[in-house]
Biopython code that builds the backbone (N, CA, C, O; Angstrom):
import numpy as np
from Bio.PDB.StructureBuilder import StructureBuilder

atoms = [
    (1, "UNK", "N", (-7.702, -2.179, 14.187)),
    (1, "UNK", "CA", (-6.925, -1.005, 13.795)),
    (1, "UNK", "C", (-5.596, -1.407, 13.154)),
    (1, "UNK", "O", (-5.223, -0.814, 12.141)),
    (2, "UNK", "N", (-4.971, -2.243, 13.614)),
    (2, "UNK", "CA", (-3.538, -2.847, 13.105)),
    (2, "UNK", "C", (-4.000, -3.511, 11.649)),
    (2, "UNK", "O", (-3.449, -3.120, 10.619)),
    (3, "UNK", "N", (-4.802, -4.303, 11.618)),
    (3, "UNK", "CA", (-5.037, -4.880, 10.021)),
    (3, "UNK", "C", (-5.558, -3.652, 8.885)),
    (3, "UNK", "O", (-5.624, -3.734, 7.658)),
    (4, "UNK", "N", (-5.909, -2.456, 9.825)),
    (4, "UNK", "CA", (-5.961, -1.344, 8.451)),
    (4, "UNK", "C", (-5.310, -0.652, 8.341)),
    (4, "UNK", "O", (-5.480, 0.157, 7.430)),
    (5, "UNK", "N", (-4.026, -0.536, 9.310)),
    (5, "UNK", "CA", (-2.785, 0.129, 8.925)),
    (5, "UNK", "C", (-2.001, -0.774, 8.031)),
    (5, "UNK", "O", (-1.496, -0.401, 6.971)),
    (6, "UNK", "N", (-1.957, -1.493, 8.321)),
    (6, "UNK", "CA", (-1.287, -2.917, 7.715)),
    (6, "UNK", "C", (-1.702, -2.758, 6.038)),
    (6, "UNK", "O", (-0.958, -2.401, 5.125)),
    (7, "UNK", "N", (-2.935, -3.093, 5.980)),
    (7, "UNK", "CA", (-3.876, -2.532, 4.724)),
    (7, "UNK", "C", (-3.310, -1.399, 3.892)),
    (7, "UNK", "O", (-3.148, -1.257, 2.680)),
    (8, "UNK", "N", (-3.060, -0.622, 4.974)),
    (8, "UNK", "CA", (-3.119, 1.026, 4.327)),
    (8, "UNK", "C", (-1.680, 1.099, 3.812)),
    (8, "UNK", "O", (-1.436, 1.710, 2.772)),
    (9, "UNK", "N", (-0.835, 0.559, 4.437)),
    (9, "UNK", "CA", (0.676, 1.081, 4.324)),
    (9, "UNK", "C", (1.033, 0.087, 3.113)),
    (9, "UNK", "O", (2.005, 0.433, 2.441)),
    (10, "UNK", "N", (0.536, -0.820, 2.831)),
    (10, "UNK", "CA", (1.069, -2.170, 1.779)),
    (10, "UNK", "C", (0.289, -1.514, 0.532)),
    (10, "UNK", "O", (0.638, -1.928, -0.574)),
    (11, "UNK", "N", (-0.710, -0.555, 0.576)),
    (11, "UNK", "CA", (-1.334, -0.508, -0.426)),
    (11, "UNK", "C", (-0.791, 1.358, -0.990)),
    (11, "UNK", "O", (-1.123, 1.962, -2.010)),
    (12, "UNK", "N", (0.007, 1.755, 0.017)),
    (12, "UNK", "CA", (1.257, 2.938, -0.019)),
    (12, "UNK", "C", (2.513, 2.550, -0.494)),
    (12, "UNK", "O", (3.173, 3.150, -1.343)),
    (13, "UNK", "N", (2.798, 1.576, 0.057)),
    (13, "UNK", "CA", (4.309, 0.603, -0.586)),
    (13, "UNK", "C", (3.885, 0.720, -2.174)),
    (13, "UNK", "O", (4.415, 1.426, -3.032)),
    (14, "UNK", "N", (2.549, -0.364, -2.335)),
    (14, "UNK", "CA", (2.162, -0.368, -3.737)),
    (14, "UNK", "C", (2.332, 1.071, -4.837)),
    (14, "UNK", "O", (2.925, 1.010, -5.914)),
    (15, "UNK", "N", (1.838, 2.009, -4.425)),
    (15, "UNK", "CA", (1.534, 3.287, -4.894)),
    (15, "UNK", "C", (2.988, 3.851, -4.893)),
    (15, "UNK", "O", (3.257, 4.389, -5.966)),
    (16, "UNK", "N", (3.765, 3.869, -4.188)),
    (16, "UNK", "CA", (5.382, 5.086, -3.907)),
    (16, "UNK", "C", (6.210, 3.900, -3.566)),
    (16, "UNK", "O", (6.853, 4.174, -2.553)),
    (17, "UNK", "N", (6.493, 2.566, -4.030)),
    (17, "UNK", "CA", (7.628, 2.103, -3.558)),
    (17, "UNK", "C", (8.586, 2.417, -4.217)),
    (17, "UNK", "O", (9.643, 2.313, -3.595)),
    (18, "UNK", "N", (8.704, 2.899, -5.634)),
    (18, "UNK", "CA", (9.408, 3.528, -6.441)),
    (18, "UNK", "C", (10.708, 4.980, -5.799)),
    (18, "UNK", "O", (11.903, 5.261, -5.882)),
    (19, "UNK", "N", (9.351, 5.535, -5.147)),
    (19, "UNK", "CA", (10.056, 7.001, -4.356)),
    (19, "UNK", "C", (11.318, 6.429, -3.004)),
    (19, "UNK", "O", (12.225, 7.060, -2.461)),
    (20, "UNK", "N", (10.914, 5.183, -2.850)),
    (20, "UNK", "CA", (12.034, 4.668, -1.559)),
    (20, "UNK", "C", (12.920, 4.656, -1.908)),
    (20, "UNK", "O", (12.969, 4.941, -3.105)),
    (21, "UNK", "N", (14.379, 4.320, -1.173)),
    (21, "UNK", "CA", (15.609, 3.459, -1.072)),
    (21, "UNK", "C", (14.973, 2.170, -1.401)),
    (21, "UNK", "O", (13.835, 1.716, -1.515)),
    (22, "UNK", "N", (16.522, 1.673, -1.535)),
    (22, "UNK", "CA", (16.216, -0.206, -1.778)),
    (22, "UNK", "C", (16.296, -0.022, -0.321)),
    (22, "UNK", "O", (15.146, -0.292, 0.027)),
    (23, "UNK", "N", (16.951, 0.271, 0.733)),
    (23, "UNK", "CA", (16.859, -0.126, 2.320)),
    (23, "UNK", "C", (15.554, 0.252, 2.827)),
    (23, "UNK", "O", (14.953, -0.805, 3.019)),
    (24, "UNK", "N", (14.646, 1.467, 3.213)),
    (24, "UNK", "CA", (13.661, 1.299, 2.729)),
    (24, "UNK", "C", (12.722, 0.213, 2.502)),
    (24, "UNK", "O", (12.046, -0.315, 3.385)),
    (25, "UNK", "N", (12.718, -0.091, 1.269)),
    (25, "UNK", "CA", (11.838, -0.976, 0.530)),
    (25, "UNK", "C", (11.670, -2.231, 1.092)),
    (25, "UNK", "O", (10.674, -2.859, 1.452)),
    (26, "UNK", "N", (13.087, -2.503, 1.089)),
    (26, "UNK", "CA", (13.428, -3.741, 1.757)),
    (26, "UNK", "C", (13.236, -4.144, 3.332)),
    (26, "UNK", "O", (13.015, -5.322, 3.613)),
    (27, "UNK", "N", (13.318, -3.230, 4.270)),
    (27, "UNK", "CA", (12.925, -3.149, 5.524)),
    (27, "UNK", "C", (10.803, -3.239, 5.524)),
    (27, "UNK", "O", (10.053, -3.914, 6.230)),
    (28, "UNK", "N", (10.577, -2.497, 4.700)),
    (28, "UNK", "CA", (9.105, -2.347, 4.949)),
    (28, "UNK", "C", (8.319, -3.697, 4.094)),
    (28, "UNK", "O", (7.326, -4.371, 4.369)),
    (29, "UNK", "N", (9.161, -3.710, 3.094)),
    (29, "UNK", "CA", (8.152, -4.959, 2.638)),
    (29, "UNK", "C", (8.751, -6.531, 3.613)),
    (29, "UNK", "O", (7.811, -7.324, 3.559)),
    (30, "UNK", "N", (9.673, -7.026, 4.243)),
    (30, "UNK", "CA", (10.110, -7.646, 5.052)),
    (30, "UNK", "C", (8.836, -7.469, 6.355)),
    (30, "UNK", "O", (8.107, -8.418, 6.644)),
    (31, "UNK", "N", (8.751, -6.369, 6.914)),
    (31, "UNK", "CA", (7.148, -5.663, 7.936)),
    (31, "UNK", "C", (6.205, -6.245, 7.958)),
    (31, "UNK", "O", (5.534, -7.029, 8.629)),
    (32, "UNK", "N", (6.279, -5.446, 6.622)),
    (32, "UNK", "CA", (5.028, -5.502, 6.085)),
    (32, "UNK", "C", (3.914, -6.505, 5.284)),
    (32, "UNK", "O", (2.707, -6.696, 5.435)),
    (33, "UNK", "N", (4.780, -6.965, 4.498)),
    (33, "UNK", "CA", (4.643, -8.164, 3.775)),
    (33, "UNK", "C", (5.025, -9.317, 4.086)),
    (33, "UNK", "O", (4.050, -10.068, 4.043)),
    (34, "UNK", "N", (5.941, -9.847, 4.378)),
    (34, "UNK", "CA", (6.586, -10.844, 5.021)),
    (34, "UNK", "C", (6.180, -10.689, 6.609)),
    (34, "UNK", "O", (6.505, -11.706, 7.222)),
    (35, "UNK", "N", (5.888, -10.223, 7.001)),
    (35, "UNK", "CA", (5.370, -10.256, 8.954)),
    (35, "UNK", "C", (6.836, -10.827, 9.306)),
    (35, "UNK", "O", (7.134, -11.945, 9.727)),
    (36, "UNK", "N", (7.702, -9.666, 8.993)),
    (36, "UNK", "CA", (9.008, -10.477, 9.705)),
    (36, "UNK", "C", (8.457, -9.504, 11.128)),
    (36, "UNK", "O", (7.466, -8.779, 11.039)),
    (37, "UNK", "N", (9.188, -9.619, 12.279)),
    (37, "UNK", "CA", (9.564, -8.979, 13.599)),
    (37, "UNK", "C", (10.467, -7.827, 13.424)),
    (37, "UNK", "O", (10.876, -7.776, 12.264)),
    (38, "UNK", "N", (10.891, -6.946, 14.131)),
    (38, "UNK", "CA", (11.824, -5.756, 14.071)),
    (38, "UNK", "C", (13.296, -7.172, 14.682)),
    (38, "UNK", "O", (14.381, -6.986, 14.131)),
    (39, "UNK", "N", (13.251, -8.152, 15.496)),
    (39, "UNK", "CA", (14.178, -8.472, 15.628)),
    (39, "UNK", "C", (15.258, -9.159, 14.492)),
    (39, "UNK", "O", (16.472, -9.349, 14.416)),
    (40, "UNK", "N", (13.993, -9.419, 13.624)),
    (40, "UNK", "CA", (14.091, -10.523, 12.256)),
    (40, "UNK", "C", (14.644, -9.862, 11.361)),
    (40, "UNK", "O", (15.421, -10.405, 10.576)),
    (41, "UNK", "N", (14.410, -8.817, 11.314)),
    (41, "UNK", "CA", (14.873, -7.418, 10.227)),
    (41, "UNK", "C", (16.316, -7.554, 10.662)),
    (41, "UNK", "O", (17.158, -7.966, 9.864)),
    (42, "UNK", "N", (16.657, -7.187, 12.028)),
    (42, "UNK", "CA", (17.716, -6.124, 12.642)),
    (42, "UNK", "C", (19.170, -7.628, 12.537)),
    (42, "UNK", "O", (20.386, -7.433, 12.528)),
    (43, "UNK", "N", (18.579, -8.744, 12.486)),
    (43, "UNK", "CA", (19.366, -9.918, 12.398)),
    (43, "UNK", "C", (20.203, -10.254, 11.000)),
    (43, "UNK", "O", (21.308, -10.720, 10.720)),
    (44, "UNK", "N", (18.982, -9.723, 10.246)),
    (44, "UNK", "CA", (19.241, -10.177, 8.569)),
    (44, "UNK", "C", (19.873, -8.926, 7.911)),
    (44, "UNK", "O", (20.522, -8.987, 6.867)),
    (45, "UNK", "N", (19.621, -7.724, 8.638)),
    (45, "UNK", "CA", (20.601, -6.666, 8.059)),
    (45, "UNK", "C", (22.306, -6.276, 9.013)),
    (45, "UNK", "O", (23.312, -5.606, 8.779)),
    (46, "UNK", "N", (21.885, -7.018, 9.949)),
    (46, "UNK", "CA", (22.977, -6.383, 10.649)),
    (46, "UNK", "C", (22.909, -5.276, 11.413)),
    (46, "UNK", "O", (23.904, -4.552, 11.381)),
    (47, "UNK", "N", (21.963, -4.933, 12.123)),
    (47, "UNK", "CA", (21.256, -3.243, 12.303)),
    (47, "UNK", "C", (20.766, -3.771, 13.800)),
    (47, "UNK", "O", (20.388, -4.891, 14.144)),
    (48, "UNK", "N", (20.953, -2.245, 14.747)),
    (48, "UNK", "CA", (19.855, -2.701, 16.164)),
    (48, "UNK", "C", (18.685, -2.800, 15.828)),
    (48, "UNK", "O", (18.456, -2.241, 14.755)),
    (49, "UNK", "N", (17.687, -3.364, 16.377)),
    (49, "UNK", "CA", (16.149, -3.272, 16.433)),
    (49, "UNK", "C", (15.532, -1.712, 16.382)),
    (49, "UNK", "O", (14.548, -1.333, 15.748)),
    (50, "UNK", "N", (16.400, -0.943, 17.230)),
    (50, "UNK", "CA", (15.729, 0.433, 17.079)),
    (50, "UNK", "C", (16.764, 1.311, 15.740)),
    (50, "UNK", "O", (16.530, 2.518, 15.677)),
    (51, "UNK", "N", (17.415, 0.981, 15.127)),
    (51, "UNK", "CA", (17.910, 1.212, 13.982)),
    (51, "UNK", "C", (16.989, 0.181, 12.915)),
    (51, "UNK", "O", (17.451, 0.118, 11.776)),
    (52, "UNK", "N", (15.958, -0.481, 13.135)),
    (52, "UNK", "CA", (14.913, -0.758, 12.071)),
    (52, "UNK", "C", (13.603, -0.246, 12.488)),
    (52, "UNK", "O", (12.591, -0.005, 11.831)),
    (53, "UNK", "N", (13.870, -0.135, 13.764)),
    (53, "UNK", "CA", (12.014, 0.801, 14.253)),
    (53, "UNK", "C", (12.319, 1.880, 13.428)),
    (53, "UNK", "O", (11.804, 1.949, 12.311)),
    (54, "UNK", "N", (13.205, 2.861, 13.893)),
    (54, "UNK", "CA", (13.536, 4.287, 13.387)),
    (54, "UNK", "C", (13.034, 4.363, 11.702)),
    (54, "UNK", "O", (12.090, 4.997, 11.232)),
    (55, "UNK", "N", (13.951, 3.544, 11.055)),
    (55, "UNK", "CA", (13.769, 3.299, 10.205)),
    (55, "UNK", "C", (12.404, 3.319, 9.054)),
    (55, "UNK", "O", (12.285, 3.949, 8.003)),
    (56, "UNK", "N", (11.263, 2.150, 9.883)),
    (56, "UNK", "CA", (9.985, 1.957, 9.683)),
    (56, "UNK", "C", (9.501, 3.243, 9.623)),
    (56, "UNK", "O", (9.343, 3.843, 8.559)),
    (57, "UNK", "N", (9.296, 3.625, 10.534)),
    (57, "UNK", "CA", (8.548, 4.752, 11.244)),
    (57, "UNK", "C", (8.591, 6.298, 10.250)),
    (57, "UNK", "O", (7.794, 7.154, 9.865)),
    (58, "UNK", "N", (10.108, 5.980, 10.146)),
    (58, "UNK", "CA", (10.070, 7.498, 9.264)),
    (58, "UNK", "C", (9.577, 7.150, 7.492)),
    (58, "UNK", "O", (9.052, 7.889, 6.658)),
    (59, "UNK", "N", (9.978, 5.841, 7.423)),
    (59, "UNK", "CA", (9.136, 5.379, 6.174)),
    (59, "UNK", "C", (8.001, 5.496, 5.644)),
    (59, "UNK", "O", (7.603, 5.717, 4.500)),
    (60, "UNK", "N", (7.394, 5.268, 6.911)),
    (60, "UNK", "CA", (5.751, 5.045, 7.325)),
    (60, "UNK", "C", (5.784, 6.937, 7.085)),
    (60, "UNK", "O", (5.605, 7.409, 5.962)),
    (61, "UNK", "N", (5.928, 7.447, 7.786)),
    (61, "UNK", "CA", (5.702, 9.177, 7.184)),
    (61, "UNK", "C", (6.014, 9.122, 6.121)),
    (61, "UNK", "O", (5.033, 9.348, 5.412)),
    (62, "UNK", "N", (6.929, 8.928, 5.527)),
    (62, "UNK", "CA", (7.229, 9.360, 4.197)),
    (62, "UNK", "C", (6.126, 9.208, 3.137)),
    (62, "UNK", "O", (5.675, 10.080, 2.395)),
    (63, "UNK", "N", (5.728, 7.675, 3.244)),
    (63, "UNK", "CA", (4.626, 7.267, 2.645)),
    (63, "UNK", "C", (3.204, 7.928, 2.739)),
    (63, "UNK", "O", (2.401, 7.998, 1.808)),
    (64, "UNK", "N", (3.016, 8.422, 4.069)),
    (64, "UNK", "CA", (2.110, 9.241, 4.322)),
    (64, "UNK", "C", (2.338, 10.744, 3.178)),
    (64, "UNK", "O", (1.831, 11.082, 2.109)),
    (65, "UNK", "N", (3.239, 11.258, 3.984)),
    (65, "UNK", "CA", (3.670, 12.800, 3.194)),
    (65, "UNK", "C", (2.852, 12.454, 1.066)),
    (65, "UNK", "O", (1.870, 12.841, 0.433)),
    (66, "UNK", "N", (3.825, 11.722, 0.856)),
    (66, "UNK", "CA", (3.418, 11.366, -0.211)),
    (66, "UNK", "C", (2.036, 11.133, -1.141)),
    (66, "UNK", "O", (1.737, 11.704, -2.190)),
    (67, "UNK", "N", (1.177, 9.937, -0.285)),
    (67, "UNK", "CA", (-0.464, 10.274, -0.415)),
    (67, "UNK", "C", (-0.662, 11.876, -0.233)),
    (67, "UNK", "O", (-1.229, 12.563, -1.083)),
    (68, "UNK", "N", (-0.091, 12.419, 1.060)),
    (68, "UNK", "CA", (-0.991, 13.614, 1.181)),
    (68, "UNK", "C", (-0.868, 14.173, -0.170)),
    (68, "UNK", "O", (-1.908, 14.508, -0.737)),
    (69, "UNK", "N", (0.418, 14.340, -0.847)),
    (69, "UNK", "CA", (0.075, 15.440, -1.810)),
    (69, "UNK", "C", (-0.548, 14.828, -3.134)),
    (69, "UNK", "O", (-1.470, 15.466, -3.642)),
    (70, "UNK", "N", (-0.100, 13.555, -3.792)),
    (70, "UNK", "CA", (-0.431, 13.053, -4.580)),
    (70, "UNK", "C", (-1.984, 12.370, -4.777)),
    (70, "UNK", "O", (-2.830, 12.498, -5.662)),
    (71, "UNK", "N", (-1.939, 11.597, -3.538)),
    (71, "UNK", "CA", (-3.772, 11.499, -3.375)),
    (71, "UNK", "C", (-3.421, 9.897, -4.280)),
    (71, "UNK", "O", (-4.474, 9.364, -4.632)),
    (72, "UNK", "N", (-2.203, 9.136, -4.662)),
    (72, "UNK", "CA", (-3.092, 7.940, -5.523)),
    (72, "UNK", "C", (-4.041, 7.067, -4.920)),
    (72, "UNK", "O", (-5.068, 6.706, -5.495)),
    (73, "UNK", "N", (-3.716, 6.724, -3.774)),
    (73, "UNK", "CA", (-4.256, 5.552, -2.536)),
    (73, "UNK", "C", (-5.465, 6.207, -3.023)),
    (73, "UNK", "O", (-6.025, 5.697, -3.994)),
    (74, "UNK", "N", (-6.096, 7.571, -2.341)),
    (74, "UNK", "CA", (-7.727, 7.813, -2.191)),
    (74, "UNK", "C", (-8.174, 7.746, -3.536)),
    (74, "UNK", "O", (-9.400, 7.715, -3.644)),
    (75, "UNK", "N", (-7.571, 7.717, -4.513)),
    (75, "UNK", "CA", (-8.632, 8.205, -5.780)),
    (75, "UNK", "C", (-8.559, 6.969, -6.246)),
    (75, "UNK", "O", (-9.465, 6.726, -7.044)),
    (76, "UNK", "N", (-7.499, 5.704, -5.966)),
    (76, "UNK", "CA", (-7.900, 4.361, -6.201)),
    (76, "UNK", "C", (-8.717, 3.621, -5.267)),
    (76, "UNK", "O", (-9.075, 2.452, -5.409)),
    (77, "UNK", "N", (-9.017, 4.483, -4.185)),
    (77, "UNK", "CA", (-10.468, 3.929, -3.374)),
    (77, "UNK", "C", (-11.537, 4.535, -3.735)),
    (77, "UNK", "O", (-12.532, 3.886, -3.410)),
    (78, "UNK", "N", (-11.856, 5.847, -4.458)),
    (78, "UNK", "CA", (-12.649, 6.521, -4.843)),
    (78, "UNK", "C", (-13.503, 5.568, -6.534)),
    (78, "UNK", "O", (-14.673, 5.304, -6.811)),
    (79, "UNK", "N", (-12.120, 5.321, -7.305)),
    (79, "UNK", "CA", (-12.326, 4.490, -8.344)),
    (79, "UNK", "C", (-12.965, 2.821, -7.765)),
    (79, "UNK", "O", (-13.929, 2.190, -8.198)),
    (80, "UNK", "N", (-12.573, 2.678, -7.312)),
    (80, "UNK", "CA", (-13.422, 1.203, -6.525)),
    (80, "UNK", "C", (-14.802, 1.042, -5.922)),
    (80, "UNK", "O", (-15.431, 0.023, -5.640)),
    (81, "UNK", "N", (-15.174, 2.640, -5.772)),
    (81, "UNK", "CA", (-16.481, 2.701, -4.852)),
    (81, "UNK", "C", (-17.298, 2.937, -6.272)),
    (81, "UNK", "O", (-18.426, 2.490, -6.480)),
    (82, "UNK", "N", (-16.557, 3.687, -7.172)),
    (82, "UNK", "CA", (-17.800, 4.337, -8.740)),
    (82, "UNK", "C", (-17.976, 3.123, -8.937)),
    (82, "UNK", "O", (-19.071, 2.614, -8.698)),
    (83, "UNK", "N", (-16.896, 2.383, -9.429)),
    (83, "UNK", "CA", (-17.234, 0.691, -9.507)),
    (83, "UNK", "C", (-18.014, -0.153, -9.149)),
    (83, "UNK", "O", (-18.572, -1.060, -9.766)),
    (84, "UNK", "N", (-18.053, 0.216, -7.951)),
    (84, "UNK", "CA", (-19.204, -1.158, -7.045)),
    (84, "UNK", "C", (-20.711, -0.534, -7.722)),
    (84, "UNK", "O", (-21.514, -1.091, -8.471)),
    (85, "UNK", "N", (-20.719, 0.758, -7.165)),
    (85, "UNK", "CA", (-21.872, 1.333, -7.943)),
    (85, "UNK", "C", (-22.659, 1.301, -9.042)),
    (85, "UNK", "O", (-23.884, 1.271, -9.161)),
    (86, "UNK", "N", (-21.693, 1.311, -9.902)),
    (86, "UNK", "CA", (-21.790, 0.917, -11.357)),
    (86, "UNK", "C", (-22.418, -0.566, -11.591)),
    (86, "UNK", "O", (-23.490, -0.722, -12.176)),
    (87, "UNK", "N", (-21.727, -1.518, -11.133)),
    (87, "UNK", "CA", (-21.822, -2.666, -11.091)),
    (87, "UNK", "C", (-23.703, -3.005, -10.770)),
    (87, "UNK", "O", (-24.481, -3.647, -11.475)),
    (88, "UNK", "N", (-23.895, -2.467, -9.780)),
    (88, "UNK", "CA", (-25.072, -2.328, -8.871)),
    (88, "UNK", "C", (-26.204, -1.821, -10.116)),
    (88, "UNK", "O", (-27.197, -2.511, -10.343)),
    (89, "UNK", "N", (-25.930, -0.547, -10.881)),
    (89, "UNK", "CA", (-27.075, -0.183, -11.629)),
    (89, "UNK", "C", (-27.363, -0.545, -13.158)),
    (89, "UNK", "O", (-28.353, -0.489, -13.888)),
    (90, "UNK", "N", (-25.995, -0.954, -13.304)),
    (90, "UNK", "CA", (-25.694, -1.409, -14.756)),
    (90, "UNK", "C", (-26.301, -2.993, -15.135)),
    (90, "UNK", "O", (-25.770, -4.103, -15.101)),
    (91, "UNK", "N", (-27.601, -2.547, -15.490)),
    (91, "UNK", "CA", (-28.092, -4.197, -16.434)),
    (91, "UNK", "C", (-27.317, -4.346, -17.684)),
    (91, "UNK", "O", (-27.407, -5.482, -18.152)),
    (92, "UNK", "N", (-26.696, -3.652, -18.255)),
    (92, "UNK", "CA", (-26.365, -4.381, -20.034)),
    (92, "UNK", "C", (-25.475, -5.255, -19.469)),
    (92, "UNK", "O", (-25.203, -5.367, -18.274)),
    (93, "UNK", "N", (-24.928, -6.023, -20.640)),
    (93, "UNK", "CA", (-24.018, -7.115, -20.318)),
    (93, "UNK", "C", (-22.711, -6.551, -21.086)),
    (93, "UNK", "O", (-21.567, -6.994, -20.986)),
    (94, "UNK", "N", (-23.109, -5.580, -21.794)),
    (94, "UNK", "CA", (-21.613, -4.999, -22.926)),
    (94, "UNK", "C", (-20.742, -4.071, -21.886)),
    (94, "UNK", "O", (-19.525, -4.094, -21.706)),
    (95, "UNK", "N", (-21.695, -3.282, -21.284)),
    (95, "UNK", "CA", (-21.423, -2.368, -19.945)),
    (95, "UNK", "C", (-20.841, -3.053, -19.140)),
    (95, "UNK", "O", (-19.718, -2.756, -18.733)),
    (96, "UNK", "N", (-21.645, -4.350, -18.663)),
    (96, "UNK", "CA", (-20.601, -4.841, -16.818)),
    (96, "UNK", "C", (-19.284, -5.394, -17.845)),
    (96, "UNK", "O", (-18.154, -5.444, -17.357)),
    (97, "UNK", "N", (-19.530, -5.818, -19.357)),
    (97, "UNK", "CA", (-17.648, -6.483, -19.023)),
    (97, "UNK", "C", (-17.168, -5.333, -19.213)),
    (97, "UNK", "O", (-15.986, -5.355, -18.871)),
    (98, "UNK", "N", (-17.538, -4.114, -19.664)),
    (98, "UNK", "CA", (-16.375, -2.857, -19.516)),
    (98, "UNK", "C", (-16.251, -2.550, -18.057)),
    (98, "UNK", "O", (-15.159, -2.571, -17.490)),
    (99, "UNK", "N", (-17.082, -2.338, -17.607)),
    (99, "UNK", "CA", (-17.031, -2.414, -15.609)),
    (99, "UNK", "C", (-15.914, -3.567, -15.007)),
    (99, "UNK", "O", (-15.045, -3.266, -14.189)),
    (100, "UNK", "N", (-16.086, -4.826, -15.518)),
    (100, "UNK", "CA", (-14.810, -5.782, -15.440)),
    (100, "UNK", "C", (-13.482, -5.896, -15.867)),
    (100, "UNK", "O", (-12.570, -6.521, -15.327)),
    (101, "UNK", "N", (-13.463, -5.119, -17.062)),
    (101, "UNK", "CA", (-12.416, -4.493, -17.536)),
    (101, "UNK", "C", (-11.766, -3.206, -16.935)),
    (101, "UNK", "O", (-10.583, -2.928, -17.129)),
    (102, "UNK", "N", (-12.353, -2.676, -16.423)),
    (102, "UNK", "CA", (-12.036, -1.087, -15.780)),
    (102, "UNK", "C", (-11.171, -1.997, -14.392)),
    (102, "UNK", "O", (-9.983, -1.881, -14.091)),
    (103, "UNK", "N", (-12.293, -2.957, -13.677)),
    (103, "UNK", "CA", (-11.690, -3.383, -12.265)),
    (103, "UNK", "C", (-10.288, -4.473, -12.482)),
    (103, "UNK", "O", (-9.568, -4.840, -11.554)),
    (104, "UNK", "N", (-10.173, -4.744, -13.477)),
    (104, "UNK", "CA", (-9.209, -5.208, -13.744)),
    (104, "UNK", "C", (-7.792, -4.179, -14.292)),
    (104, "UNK", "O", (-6.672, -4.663, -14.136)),
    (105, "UNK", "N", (-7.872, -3.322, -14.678)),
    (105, "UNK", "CA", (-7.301, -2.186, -14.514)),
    (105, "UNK", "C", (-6.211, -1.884, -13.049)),
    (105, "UNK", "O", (-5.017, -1.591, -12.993)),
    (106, "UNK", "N", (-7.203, -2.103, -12.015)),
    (106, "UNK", "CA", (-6.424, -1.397, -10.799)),
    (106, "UNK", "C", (-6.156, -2.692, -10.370)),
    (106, "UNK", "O", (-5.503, -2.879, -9.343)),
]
sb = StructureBuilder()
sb.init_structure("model")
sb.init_model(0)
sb.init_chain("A")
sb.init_seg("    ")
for serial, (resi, resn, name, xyz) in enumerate(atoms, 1):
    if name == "N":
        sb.init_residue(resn, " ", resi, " ")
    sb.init_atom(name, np.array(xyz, "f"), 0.0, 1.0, " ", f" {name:<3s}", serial, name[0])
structure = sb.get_structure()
């Protein structure tokens, strides 16, 4: 369960890191990306540990809120599944490199 939140939220960073703060950004990809600790965070900013939980946490919604309305995360998992599919029924060879080209895309 932790490696698909982990999954899920880095691939939300990806999609809305734009919509963050740099504090924000910087706290979650440190998390998230870097596997720092909440103590590791709270050291390097100057901040309590629960002044970087807090932090996370409401991030982590935010990022949520965001998919909900926008949807990029699901429709770039939706685009990955037509893909595999594709891949699967498509004999030409002019077709799979456009199929390789499309997956290279996302």
């Amino acid at each position: 369960m932790m490696l698909e939140k982990t999954t899920r939220i880095n691939f939300l960073l990806d999609f809305y890191q734009a919509l963050l703060t740099a504090k924000q950004r910087s706290y979650m990809e440190l998390y998230y990306l870097e596997d720092y600790s909440l103590g590791e965070i709270s050291d390097t900013f100057e901040v309590s540990r629960q002044a970087v939980y807090d932090n996370i946490k409401r991030t982590e919604k935010m990022l949520e809120s965001y998919e909900e309305r926008l949807k990029l995360y699901e429709k770039f998992l939706k685009r990955q599944t037509l893909i595999k599919e594709l891949e699967t029924k498509v004999t030409d060879k002019a077709l799979l490199a456009d199929i390789q080209t499309l997956k290279e895309l996302d």
